[in-house]
C-alpha positions as CSV (number, residue, x, y, z in Angstrom):
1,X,1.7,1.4,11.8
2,X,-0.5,-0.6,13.7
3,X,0.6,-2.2,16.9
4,X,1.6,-6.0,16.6
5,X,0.5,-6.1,13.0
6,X,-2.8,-6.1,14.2
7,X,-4.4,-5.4,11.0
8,X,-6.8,-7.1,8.5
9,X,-3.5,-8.8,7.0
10,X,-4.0,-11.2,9.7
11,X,-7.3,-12.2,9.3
12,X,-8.0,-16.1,9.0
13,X,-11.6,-15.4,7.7
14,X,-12.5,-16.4,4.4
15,X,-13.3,-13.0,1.9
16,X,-16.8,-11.4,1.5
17,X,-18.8,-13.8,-0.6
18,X,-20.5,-10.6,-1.6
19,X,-17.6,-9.1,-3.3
20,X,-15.7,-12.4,-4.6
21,X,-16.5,-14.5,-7.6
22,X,-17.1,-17.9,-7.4
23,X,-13.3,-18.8,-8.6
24,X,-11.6,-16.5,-5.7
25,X,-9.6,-19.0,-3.6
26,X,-8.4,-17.8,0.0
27,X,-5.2,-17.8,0.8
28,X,-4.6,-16.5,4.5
29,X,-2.0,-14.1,5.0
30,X,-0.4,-15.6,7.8
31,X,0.5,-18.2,6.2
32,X,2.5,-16.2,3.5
33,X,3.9,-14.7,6.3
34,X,5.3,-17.8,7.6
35,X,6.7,-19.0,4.4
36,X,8.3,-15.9,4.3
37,X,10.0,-15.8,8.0
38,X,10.7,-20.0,6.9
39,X,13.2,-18.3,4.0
40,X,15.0,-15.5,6.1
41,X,12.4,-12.6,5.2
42,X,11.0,-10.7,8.6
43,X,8.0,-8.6,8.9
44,X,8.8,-5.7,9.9
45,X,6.3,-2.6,9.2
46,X,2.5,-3.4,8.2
47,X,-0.1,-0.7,6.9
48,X,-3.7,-1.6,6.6
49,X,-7.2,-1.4,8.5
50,X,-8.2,-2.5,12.1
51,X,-11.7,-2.0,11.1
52,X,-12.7,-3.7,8.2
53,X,-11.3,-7.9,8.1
54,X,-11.5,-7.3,4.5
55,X,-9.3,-4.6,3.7
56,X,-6.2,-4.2,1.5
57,X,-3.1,-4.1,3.4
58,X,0.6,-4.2,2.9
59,X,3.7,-6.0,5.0
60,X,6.8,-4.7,4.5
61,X,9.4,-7.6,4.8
62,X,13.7,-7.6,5.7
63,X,16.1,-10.3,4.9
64,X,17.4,-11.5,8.4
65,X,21.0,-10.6,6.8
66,X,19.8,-7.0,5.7
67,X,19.9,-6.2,9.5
């Protein structure tokens, strides 16, 4: 787990042009994050790279009342 989900799920950058089509839209992952925490859900484990801003990645999320 990286430290302070300090992964490429927290990247604001746009995708690699190179590897999108021209339909892909963005959508940061911060901000799903905070719509999440605005419901109740908490982040509380991520997995994914620190080298590459493009990378998969996953968030694991608890319910505020699950703790």
């Amino acid at each position: 787990m990286a430290n302070s989900f300090d992964i490429a799920a927290l990247n604001t950058d746009h995708a690699d042009p190179s590897r999108t089509s021209d339909k892909y839209v963005f959508v940061p992952t911060n901000k799903i994050v905070s719509v999440l925490q605005a419901e109740g859900w908490t982040p509380v484990r991520a997995y994914g790279s620190t080298s590459d801003p493009y990378a998969r990645h996953r968030i694991h999320f608890r319910r505020h009342s699950d703790e």
